[in-house]
N, C-alpha and C positions, 0 to 999 in steps of 0.2 A: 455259329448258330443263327437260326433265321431268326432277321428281325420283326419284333411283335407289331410293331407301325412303321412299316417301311417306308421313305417320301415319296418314293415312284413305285408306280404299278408298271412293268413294261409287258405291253397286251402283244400276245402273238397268239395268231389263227392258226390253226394248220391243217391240212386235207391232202393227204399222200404226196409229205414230202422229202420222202427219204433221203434223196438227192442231195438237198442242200440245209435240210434241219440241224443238222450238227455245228457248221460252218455257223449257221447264224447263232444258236444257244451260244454257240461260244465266242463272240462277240459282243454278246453281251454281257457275260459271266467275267469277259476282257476289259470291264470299263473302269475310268478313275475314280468316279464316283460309286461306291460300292452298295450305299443305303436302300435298295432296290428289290422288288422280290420278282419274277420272270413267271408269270401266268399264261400259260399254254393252254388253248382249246381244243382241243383233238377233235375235229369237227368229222369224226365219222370216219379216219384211216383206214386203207383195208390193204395198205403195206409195211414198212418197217418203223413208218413215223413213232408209234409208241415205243417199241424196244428201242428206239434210240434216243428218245426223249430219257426215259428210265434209267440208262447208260450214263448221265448223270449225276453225280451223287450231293452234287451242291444243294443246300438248304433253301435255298432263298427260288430254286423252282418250283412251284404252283405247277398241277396238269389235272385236268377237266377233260373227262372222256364225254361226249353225247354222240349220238345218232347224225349223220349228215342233215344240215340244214341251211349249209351257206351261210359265206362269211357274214352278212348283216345278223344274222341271230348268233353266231357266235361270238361277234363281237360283242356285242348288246350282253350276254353271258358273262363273257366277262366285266364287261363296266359296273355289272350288278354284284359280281364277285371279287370285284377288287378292294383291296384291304387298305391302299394309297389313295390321296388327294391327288396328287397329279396322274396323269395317263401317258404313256412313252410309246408308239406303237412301231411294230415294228413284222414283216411278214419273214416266212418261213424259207425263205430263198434270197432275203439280202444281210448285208452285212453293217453295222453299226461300228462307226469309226472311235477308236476308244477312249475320246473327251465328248462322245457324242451326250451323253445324260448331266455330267457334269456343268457344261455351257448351257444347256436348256434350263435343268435345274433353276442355275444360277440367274438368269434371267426372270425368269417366272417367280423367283425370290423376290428380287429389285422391282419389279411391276408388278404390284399387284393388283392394279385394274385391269392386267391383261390376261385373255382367258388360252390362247394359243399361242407357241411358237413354232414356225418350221423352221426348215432350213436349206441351203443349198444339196446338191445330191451328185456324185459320180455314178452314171450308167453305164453296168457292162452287161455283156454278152450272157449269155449260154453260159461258158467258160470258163465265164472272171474278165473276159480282154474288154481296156476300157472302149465306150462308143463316144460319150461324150459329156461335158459337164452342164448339167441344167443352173441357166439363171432365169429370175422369174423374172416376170415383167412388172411387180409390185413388190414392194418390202418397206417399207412403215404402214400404220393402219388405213393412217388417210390414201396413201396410194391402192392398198390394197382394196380397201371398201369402193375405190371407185371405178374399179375394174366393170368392164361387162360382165351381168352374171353368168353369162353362157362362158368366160374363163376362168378355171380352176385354178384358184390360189395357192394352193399348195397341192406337195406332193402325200399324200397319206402316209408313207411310212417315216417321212421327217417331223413328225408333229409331238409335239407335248402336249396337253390342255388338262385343261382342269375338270375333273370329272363331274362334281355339282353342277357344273354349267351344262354338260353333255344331257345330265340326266334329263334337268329342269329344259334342254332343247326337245327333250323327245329321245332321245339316242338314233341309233341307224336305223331310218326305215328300210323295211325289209322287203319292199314292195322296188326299191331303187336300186334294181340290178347294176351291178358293177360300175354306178355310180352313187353308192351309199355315201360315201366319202364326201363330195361334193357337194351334197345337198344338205350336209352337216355344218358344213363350214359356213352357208350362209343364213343356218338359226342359228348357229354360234358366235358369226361378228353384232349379231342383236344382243347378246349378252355381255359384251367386252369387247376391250381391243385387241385386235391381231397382228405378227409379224412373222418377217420370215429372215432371218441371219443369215446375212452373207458371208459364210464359213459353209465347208462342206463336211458334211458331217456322218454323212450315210454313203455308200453305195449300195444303189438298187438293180436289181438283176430282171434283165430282158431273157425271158425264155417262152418255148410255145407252150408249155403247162399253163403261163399265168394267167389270172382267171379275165382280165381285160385285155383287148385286144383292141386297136386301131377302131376308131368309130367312124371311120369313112369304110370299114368291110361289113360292120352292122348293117348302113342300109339306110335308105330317107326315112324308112319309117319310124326305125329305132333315134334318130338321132331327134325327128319330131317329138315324139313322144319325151326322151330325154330332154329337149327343152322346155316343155310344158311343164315338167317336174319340175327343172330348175327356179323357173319363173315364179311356180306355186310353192315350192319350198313343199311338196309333198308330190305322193305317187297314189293314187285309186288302187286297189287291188285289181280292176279289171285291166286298167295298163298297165300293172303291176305283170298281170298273166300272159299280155300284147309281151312287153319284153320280156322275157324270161323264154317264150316261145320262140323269140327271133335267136337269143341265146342258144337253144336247144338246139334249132335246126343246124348254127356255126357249129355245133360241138364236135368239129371232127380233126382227125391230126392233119388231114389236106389244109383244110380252114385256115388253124392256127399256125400251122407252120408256114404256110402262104404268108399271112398278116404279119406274122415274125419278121421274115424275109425282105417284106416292103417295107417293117417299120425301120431295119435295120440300114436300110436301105437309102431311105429319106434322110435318117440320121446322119451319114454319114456323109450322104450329097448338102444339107445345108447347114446341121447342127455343129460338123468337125469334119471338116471339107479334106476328105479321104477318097480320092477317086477310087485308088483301086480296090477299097475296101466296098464301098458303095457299088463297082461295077461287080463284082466275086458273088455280094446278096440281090443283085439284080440278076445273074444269072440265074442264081438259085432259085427265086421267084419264078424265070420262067420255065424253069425246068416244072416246078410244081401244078401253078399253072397258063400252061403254051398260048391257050386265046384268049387270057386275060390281056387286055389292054395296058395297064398300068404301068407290066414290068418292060414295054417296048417305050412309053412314056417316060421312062422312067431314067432308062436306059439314053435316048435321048437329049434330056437335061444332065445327063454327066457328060456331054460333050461342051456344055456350056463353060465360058469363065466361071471364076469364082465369084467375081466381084456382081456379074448378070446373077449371079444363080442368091446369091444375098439379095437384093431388089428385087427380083420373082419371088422369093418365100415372103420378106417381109411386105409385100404388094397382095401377096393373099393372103396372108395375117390380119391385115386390115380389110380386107375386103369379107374374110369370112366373121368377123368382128360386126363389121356392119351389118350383115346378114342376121347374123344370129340375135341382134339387140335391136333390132327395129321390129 
């Protein structure tokens, strides 16, 4: 029987994701911690997401049908309809490792002056194949609050937090395309302390559907404007409509599957040093597309050592660090 006061609310968005909705419901239906209710937003599907959402028959899933409106107002939907104090979020294409609510729980129990936790993340492919293990470059509050704010502290689908605090931040601005997330995180370290657990606890899924894409394909203008958000901790609606437009024009399967391509690409050449994994997605790239520059660049630096090609990434790490905080 569903529980009347569940402890976790775990928020999942979803917009035609037939694909891999299943896989994910049941991952998290899969956890050790059971006290949880699974709140789905059917943000406007117009494939099999609902019949398979329905397919189902466990109590403890919640499903909210509305009109397409993008993840920031569906999420916001949800945090307004959740029935839990805590928040577990989680997207409709990755998978939740099954002590993943358990450990945060627990955590967030023992702290209670802290309003978020993430955590480490396995990245795979399209297919499930892994790409590589994400470690932040912060994890206690103090390290993470001193981060530049143009780097994102966590990954959005590792997160727990406390919802009174989301609310009392504003929740998602809806004006901060495809980086709602981010600009949450920093009216939220104003409320409490933040961390990120070095345990892995999620695997998140790289595909051309996902709704963010590489911000070096967006463009100087999108990235500009994305910093100004950050810096003001809000988005105008008039740059609100600047991005969303830059969005629009990317919205193509070239686009996306390009950006796929390169991101898998990059991954693989510095994040888990897979030549030929890295050279297979750089063909690909330029098969998509031929006078793009990048994927010959690219192509390139996988002739490099490994040891040079770690000192090139972490030299523009800091270099794009310093750029973006001065």
């Amino acid at each position: 029987m569903k529980p009347p006061d569940p402890k976790i609310t775990v928020l999942m968005p979803a917009f035609n994701a037939e694909k891999y909705i299943g896989e994910a419901i049941g991952s998290v239906l899969n956890q050790s911690f059971t006290d949880f209710e699974l709140l789905i937003i059917n943000d406007g599907s117009t494939d099999a997401t609902e019949k398979i959402i329905r397919s189902f028959s466990d109590e403890r899933i919640r499903l909210i049908n509305q009109a397409n409106q993008g993840v920031s107002a569906a999420l916001n939907i949800g945090l307004l309809n959740a029935n839990a104090e805590l928040i577990a979020r989680v997207d409709a294409d990755d998978i939740c490792l099954p002590c993943r609510l358990e450990k945060q729980f627990n955590f967030l129990r023992t702290h209670p002056d802290y309003v978020l936790v993430g955590s480490d993340a396995a990245y795979v492919d399209r297919n499930g194949d892994f790409v590589f293990l994400l470690a932040y470059p912060a994890y206690s509050d103090a390290e993470i609050k001193n981060l530049p704010i143009a780097i994102c502290p966590f990954s959005h689908v590792t997160v727990m937090y406390r919802k009174q605090a989301a609310l009392e931040a504003g929740m998602y601005d809806v004006n901060a395309h495809s980086f709602e997330d981010h600009l949450l995180w920093h009216k939220l370290m104003k409320k409490g302390k933040v961390s990120n657990l070095k345990e892995t606890l999620m695997k998140v899924r790289f595909s051309p559907g996902s709704l963010t894409i590489d911000d070096e394909w967006r463009g100087k203008e999108f990235k500009k404007l994305k910093q100004a958000a950050i810096r003001n901790t809000a988005v105008s609606p008039e740059d609100g409509e600047k991005i969303l437009g830059i969005i629009r024009r990317q919205n193509s399967e070239k686009t996306k599957t390009g950006a796929y391509y390169s991101l898998l690409a990059k991954k693989y050449l510095f994040n888990n040093h897979n030549i030929p994994r890295a050279r297979q997605n750089i063909r690909k790239l330029i098969q998509t597309y031929p006078v793009k520059l990048q994927g010959y660049l690219l192509y390139g630096l996988s002739l490099l050592p490994e040891s040079l090609l770690k000192t090139l990434y972490k030299m523009k790490q800091n270099n794009s660090v310093y750029a973006k905080a001065t």
